[in-house]
BALOBA-1460 file (C-alpha; in Angstrom, 3 decimals):
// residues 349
<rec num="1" residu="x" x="122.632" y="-12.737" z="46.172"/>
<rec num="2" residu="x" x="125.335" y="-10.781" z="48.502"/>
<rec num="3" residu="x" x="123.056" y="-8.756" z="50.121"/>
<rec num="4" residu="x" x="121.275" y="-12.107" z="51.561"/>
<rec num="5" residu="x" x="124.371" y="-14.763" z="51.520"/>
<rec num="6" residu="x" x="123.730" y="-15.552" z="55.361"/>
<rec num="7" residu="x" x="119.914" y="-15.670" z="54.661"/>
<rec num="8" residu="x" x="120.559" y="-18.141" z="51.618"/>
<rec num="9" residu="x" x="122.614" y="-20.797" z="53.836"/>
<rec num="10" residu="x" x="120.023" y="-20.367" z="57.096"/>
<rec num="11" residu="x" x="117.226" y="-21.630" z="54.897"/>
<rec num="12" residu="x" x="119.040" y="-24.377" z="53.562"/>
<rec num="13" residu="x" x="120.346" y="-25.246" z="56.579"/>
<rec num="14" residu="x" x="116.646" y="-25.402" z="57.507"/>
<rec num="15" residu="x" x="115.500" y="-27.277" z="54.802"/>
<rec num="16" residu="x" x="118.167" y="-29.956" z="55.528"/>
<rec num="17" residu="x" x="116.386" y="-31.275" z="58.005"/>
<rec num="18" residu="x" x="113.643" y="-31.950" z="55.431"/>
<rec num="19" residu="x" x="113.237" y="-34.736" z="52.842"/>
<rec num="20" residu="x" x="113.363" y="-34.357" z="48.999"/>
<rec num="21" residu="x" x="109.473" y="-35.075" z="48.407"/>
<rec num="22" residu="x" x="105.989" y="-35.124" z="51.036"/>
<rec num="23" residu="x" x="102.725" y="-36.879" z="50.688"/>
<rec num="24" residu="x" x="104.151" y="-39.808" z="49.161"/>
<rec num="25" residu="x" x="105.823" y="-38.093" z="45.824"/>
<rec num="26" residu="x" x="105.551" y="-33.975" z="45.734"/>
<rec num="27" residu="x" x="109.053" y="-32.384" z="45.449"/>
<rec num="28" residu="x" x="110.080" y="-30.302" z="47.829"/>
<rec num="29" residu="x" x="110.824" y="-26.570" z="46.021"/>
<rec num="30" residu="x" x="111.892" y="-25.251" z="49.358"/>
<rec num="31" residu="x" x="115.483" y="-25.215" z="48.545"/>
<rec num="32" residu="x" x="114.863" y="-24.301" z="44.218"/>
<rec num="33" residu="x" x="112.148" y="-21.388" z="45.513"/>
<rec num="34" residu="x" x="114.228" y="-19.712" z="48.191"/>
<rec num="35" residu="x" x="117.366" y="-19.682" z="45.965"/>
<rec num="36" residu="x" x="115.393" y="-17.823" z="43.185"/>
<rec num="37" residu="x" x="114.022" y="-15.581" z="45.340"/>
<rec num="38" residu="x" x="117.632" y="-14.561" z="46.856"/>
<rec num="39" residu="x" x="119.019" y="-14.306" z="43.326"/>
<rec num="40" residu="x" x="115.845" y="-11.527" z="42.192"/>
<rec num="41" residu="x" x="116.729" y="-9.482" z="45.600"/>
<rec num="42" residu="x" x="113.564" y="-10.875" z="47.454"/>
<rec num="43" residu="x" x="115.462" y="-12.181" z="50.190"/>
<rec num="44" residu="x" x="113.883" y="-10.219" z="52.933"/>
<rec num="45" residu="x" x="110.513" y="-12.667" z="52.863"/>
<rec num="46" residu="x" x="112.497" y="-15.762" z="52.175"/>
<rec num="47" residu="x" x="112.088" y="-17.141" z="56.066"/>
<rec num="48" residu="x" x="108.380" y="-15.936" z="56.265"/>
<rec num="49" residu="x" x="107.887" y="-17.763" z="52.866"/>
<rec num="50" residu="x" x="109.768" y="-20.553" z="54.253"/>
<rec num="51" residu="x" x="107.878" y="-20.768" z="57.614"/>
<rec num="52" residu="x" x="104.354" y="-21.027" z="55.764"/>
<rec num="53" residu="x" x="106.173" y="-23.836" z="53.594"/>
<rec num="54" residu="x" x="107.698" y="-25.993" z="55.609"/>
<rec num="55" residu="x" x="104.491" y="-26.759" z="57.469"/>
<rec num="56" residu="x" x="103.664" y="-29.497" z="54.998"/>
<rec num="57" residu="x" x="107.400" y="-30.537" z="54.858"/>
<rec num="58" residu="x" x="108.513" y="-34.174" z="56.069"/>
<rec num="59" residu="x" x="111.290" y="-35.282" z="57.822"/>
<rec num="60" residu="x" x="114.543" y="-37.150" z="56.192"/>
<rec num="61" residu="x" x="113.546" y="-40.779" z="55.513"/>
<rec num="62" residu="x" x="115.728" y="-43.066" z="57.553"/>
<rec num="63" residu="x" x="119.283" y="-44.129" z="56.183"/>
<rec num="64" residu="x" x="119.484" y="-47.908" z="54.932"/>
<rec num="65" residu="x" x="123.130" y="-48.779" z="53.344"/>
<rec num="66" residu="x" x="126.515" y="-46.972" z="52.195"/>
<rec num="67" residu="x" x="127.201" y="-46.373" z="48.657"/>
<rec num="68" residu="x" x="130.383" y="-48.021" z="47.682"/>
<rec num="69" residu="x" x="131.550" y="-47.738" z="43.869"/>
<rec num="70" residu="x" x="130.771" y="-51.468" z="43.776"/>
<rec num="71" residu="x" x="127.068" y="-50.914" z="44.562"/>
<rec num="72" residu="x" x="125.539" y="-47.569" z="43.673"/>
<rec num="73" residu="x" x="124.372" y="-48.964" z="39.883"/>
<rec num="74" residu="x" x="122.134" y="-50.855" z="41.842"/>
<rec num="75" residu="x" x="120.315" y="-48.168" z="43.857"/>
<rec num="76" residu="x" x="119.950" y="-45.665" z="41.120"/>
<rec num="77" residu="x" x="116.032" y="-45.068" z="40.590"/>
<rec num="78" residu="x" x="115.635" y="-46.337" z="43.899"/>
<rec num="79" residu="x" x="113.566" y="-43.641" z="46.134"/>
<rec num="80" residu="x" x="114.395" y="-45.514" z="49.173"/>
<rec num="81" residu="x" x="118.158" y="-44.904" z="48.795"/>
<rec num="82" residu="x" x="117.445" y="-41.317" z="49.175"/>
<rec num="83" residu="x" x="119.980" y="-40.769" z="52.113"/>
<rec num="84" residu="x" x="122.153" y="-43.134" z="51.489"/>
<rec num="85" residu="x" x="122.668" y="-41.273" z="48.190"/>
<rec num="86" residu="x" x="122.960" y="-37.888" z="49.887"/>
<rec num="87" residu="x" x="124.900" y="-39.073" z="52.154"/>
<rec num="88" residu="x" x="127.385" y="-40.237" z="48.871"/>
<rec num="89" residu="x" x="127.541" y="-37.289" z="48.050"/>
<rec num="90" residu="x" x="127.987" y="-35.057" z="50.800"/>
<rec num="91" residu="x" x="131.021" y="-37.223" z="51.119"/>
<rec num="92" residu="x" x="132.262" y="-36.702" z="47.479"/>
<rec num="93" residu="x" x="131.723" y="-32.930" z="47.798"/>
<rec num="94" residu="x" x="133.920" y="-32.606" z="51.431"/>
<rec num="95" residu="x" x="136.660" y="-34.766" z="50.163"/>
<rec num="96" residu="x" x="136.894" y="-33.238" z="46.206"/>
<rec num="97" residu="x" x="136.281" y="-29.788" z="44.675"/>
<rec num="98" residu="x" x="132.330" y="-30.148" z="44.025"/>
<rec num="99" residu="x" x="133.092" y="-29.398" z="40.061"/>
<rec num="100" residu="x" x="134.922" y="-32.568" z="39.994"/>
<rec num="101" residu="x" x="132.075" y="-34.568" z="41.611"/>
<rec num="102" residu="x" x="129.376" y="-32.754" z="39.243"/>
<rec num="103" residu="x" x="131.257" y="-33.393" z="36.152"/>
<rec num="104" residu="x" x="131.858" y="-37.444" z="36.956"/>
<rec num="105" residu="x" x="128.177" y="-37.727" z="38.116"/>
<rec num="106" residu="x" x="126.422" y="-35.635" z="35.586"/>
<rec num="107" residu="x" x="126.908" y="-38.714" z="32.508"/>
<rec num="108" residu="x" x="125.434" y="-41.186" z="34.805"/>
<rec num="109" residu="x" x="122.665" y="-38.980" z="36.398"/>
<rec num="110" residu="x" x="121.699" y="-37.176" z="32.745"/>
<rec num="111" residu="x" x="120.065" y="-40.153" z="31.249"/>
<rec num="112" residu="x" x="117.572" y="-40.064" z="34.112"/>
<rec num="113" residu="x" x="116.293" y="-36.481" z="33.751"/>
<rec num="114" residu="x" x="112.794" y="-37.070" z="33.707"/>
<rec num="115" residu="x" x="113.011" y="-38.300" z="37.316"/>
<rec num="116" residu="x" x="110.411" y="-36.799" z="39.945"/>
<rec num="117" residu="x" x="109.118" y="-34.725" z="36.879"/>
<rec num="118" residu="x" x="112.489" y="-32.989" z="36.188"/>
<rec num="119" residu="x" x="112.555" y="-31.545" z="40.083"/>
<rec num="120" residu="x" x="115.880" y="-32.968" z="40.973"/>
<rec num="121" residu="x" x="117.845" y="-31.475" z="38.134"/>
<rec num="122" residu="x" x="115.762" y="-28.117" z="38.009"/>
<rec num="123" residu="x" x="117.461" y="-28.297" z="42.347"/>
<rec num="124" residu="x" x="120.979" y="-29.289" z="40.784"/>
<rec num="125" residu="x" x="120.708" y="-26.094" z="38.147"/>
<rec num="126" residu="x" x="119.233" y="-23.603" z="40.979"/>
<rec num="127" residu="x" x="122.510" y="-24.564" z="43.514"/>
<rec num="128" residu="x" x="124.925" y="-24.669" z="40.510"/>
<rec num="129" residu="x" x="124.246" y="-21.111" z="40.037"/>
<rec num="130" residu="x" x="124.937" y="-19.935" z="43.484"/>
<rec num="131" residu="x" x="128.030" y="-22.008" z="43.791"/>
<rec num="132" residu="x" x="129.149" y="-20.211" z="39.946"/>
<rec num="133" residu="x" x="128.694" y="-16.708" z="41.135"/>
<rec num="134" residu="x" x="128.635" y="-16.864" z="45.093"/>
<rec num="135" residu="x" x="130.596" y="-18.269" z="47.917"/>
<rec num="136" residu="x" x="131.275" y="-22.141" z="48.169"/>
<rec num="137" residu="x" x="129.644" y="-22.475" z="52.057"/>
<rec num="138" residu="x" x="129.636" y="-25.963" z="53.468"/>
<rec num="139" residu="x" x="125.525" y="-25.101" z="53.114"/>
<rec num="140" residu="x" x="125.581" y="-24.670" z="49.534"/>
<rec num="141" residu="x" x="127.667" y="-27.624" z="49.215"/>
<rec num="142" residu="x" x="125.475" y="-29.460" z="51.556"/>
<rec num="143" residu="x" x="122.389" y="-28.356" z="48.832"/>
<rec num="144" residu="x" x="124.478" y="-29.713" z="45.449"/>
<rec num="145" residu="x" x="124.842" y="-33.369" z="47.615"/>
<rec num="146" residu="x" x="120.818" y="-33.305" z="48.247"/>
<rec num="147" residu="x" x="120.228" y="-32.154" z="45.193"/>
<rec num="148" residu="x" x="122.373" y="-34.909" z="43.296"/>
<rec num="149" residu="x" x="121.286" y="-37.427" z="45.624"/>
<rec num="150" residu="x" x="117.521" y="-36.447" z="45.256"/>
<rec num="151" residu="x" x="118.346" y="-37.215" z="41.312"/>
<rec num="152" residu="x" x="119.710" y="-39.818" z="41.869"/>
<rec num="153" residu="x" x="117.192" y="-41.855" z="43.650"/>
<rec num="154" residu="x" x="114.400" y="-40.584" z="41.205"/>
<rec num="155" residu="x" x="116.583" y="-41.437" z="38.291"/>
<rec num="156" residu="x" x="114.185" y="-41.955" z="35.564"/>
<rec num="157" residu="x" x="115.100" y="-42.870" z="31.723"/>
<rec num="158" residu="x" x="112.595" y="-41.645" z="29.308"/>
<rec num="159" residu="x" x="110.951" y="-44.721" z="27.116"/>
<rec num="160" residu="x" x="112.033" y="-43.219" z="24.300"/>
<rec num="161" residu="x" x="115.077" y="-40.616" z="23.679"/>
<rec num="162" residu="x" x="114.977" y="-39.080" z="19.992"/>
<rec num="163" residu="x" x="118.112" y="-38.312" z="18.378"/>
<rec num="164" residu="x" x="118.288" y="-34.519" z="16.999"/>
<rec num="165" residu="x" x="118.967" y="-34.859" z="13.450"/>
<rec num="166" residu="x" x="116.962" y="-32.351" z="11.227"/>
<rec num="167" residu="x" x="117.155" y="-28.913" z="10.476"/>
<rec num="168" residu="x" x="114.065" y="-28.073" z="12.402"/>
<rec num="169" residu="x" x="114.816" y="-24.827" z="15.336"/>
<rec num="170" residu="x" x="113.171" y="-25.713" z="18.805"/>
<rec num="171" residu="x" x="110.165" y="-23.446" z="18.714"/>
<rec num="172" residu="x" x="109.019" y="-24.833" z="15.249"/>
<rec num="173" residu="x" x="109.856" y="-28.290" z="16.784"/>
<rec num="174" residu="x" x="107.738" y="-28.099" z="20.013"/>
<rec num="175" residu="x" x="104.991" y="-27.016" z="17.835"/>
<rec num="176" residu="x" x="105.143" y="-29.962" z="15.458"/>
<rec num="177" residu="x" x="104.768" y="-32.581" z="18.153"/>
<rec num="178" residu="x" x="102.021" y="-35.213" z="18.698"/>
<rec num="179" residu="x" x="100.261" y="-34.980" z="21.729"/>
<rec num="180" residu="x" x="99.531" y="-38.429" z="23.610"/>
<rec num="181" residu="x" x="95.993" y="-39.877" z="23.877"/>
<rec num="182" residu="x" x="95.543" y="-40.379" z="26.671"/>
<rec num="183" residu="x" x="96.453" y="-36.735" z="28.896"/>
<rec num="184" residu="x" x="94.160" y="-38.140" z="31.950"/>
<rec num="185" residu="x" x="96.864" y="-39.972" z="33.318"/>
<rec num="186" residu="x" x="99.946" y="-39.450" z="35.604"/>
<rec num="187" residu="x" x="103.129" y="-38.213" z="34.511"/>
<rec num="188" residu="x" x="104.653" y="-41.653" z="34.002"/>
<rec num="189" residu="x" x="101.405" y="-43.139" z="32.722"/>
<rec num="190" residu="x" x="101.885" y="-40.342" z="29.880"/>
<rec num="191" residu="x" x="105.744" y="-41.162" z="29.497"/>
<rec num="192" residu="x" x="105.147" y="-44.260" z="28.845"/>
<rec num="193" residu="x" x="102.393" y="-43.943" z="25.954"/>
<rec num="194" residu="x" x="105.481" y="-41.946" z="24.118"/>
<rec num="195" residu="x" x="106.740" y="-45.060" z="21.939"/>
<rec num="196" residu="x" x="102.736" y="-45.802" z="20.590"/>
<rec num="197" residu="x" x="102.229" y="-42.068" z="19.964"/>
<rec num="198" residu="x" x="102.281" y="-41.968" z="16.099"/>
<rec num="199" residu="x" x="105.008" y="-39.482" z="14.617"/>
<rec num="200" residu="x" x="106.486" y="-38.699" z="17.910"/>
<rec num="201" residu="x" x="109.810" y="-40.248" z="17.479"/>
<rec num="202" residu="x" x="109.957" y="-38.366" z="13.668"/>
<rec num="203" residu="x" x="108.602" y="-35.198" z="15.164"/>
<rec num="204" residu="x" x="111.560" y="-34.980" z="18.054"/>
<rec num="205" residu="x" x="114.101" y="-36.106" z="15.844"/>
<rec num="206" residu="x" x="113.635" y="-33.009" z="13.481"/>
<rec num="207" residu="x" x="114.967" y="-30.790" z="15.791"/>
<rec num="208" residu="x" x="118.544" y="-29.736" z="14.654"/>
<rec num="209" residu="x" x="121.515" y="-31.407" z="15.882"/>
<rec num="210" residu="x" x="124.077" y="-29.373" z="17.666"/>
<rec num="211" residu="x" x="127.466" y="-28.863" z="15.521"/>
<rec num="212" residu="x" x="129.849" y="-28.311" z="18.697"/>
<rec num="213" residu="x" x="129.575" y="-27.958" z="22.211"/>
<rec num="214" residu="x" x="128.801" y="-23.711" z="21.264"/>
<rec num="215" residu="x" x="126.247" y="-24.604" z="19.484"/>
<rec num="216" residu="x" x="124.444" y="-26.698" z="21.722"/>
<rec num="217" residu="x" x="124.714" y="-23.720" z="24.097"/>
<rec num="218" residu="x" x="123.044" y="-21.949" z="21.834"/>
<rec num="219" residu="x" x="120.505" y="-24.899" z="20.722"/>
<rec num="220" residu="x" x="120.019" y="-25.307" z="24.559"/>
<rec num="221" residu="x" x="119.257" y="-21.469" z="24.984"/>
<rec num="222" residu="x" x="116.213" y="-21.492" z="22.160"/>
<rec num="223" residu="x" x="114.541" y="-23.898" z="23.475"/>
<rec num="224" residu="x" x="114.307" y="-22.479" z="26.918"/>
<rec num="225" residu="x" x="112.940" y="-19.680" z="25.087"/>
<rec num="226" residu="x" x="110.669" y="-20.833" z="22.909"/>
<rec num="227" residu="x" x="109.430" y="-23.769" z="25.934"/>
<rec num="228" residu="x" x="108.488" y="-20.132" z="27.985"/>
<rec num="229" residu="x" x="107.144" y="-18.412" z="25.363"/>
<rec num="230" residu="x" x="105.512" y="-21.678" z="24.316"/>
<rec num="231" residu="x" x="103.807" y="-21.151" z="28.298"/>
<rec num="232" residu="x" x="102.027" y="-17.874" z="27.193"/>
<rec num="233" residu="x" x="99.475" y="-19.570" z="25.326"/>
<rec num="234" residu="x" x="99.685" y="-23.305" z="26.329"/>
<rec num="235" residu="x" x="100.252" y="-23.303" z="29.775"/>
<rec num="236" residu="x" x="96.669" y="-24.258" z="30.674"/>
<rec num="237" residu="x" x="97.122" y="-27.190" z="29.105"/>
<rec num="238" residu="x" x="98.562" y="-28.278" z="32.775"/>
<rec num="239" residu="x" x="99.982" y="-24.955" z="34.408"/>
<rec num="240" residu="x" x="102.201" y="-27.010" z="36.741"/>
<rec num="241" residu="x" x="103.557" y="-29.483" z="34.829"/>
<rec num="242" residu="x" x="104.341" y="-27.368" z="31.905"/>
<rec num="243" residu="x" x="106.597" y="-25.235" z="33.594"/>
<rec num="244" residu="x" x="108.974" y="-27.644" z="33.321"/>
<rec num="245" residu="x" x="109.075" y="-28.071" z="29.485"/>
<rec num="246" residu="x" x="111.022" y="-24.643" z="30.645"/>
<rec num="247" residu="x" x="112.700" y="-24.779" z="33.728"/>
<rec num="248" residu="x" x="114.244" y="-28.389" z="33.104"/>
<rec num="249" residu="x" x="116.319" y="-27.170" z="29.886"/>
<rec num="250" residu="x" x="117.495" y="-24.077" z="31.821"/>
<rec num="251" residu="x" x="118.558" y="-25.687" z="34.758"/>
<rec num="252" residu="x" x="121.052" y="-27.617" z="32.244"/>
<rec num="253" residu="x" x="121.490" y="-24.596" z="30.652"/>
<rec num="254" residu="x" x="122.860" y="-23.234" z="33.864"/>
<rec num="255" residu="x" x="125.126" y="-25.979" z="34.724"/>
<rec num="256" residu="x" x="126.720" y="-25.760" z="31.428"/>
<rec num="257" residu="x" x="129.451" y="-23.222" z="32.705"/>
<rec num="258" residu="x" x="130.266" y="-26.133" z="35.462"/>
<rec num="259" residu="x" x="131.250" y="-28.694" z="33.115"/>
<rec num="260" residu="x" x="133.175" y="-30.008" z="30.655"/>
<rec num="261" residu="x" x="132.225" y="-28.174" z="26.725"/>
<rec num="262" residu="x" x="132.336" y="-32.543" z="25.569"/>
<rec num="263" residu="x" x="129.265" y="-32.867" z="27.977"/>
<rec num="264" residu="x" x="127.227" y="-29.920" z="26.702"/>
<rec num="265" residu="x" x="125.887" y="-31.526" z="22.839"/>
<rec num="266" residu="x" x="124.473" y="-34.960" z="24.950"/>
<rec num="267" residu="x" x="123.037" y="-32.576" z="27.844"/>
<rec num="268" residu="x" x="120.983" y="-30.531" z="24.902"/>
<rec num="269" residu="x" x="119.991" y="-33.958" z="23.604"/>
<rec num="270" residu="x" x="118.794" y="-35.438" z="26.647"/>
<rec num="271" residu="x" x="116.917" y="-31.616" z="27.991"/>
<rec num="272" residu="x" x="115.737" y="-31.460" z="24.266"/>
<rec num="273" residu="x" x="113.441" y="-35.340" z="24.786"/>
<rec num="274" residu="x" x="112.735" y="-34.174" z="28.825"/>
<rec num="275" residu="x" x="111.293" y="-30.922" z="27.304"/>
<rec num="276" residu="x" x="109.596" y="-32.335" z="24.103"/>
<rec num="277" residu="x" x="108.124" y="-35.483" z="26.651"/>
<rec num="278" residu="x" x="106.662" y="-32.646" z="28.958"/>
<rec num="279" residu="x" x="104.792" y="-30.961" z="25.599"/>
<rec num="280" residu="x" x="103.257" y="-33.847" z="24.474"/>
<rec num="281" residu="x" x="102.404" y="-35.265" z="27.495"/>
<rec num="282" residu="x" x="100.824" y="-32.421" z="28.978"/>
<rec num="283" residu="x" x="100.299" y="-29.841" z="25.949"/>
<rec num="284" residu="x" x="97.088" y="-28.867" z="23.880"/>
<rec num="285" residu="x" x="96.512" y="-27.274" z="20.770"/>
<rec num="286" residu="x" x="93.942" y="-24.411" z="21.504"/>
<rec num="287" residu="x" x="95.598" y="-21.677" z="22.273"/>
<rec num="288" residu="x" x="94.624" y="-18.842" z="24.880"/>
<rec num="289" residu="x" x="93.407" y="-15.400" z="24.307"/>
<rec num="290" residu="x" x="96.690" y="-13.001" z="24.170"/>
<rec num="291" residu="x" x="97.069" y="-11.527" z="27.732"/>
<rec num="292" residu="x" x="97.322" y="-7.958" z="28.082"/>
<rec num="293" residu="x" x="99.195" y="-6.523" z="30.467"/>
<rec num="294" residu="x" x="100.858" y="-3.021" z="29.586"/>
<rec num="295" residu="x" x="104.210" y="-2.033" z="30.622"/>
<rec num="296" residu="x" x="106.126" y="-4.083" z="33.034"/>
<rec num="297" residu="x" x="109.360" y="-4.328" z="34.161"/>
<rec num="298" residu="x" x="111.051" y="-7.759" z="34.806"/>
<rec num="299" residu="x" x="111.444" y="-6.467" z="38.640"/>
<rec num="300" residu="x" x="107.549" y="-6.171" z="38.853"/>
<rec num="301" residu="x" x="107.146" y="-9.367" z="37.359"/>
<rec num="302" residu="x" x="109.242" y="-11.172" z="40.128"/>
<rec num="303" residu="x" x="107.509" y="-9.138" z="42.682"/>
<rec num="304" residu="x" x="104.349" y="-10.038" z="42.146"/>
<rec num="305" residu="x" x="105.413" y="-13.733" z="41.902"/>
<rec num="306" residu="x" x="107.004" y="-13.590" z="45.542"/>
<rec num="307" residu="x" x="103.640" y="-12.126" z="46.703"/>
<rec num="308" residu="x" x="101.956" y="-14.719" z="44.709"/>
<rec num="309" residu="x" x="103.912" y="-17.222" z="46.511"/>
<rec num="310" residu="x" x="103.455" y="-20.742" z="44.600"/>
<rec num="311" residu="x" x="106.917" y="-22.146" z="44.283"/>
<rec num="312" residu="x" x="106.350" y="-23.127" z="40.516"/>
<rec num="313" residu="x" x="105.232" y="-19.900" z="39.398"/>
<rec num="314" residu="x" x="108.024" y="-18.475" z="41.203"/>
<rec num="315" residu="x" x="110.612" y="-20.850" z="39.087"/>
<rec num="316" residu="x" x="109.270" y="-20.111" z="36.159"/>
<rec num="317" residu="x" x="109.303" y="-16.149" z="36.471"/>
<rec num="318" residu="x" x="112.773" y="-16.800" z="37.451"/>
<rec num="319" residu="x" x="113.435" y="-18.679" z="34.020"/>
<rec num="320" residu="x" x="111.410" y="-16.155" z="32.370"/>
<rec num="321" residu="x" x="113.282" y="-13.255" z="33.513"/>
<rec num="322" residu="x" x="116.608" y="-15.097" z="32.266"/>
<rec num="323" residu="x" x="114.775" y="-15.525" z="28.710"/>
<rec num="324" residu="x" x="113.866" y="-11.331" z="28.396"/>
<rec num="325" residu="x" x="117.874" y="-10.674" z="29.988"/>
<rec num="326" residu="x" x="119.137" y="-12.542" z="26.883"/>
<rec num="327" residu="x" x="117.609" y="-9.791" z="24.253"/>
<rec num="328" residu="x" x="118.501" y="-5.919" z="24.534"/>
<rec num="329" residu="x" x="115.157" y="-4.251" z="24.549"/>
<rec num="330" residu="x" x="113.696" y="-7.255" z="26.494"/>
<rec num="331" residu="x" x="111.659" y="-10.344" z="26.074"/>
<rec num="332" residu="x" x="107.789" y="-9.081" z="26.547"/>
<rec num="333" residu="x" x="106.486" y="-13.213" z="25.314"/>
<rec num="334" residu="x" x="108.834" y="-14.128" z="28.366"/>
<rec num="335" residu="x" x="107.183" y="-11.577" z="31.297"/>
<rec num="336" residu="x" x="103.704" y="-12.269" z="29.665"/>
<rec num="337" residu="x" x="104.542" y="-16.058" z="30.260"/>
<rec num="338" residu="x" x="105.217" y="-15.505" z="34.051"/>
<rec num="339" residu="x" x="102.114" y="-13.424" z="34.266"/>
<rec num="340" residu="x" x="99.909" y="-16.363" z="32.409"/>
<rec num="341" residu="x" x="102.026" y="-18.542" z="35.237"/>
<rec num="342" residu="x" x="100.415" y="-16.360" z="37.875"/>
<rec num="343" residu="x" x="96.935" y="-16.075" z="36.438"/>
<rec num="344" residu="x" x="96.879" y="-20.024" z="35.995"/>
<rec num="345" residu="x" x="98.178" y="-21.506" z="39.002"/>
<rec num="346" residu="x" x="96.623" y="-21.176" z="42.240"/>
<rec num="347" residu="x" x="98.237" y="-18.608" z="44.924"/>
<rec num="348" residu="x" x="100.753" y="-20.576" z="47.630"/>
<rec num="349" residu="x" x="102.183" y="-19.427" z="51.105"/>
């Protein structure tokens, strides 16, 4: 990230002028994409990448009321309050150290997770890194207020949130689950057949409970690892929306550091249902044909996702090359996920 700090803050700066979603409800991965490819030292492309993006980019919807601590429980979930919600917080983050805003916001915003299809919190986990390891710029803090705000006003409560309680480790977990019936439906049309899909509740709940906040690091860590290498074979199922089942539980898994070890057990709990929804919503049981792909470094896999250039298979390389760092010799399930990522979803700018 050093070598590009100054590129990092001109594209946000950029993409401040730019609203959270386009046509209606996509999310914009302008600021997620460009902060990945900074961190994997592809920062030289970022504003050509960023000049083909933005095309289809829309400007910031229009300002409607202040946020007062009398009032905001009543615009949560509400898209309109976008700005008004950014604006909230860009005030919070120039007035108090932004670890102090994140750590008072993060109990109300968590329960809403699922919002915009995880988008907002997989943009709070991308910025939280930078601001962890880099320099605290008034762009960077700038990003953590749109990014909060943008949860915020897509705050979105599962129907159902299981509570961990068996003895059951995330990879056997994800596999156990019921799909829903219906998988020709949108993303909140599938949410909401979770409560009528038989077993589901029983299937989540098996999942093991975390025994302190350590543990639920490390509870937090499988099942970002076992949601990518869950991609390998199942991504087809929907290659967008199952990167998620991924990148969602590592974005909390990156903001972890940032706050306090009694929030890290719920934040498990709550990635744990986001991640489990995604599966069954959106999974399948046939599994593809193993991919081959010989020797390959982690750096080739990240190059040929900038060159690719679709934003989601560039987030989920990015998780994937986290999941192969955390094992000595390397994660080769992880880089052959990213590779299935770039075989299944279509080329972008």
């Amino acid at each position: 990230m050093t070598a590009h700090h100054g590129t990092f803050d001109e594209a946000l700066e950029r993409l401040h002028s730019t609203g959270p979603e386009f046509h209606g409800y996509l999310s914009n991965h302008g600021p997620m994409a460009v902060e990945a490819l900074i961190h994997h030292g592809q920062g030289r492309g970022v504003h050509r990448w960023l000049d083909a993006y933005s095309a289809q980019l829309e400007d910031v919807p229009g300002a409607r009321e202040p946020l007062t601590d009398a009032n905001w429980r009543q615009a949560l979930g509400d898209p309109l309050r976008v700005t008004d919600w950014t604006d909230h917080f860009a005030r919070a983050v120039a007035e108090r150290p932004w670890r102090a805003v994140l750590a008072e916001w993060w109990p109300r915003l968590l329960p809403g997770l699922a919002g915009a299809a995880t988008h907002p919190a997989i943009r709070v986990g991308h910025i939280v890194r930078t601001l962890l390891t880099g320099e605290e710029t008034e762009p960077r803090r700038a990003e953590l207020a749109h990014a909060l705000g943008y949860w915020a006003a897509r705050h979105t409560p599962l129907p159902v949130v299981p509570t961990p309680g068996g003895t059951t480790a995330p990879d056997e977990a994800l596999d156990a689950l019921p799909r829903i019936a219906d998988q020709r439906t949108s993303a909140l049309g599938g949410l909401a057949q979770l409560p009528g899909t038989p077993g589901w509740r029983t299937a989540a709940e098996a999942v093991r409970a975390p025994r302190d906040p350590d543990d639920a690091r490390a509870q937090l860590t499988a099942l970002v690892q076992a949601a990518t290498h869950r991609y390998a074979a199942h991504g087809h199922g929907e290659e967008i929306m199952l990167v998620h089942a991924a990148t969602a539980p590592n974005a909390v898994l990156r903001t972890l550091p940032a706050l306090p070890r009694a929030l890290w057990a719920p934040s498990f709990t709550v990635a744990w249902a986001a991640s489990a929804a995604l599966t069954s919503v959106y999974g399948t049981a046939d599994a593809l044909p193993a991919l081959r792909t010989g020797p390959v470094t982690p750096e080739e896999v990240f190059r040929r996702a900038a060159e690719h250039g679709d934003a989601h298979a560039i987030k989920l390389t990015d998780t994937a090359l986290d999941v192969a760092s955390w094992t000595p010799d390397g994660d080769d399930r992880a880089l052959t996920a990213a590779l299935r990522a770039l075989e299944l979803i279509e080329p972008g700018v």
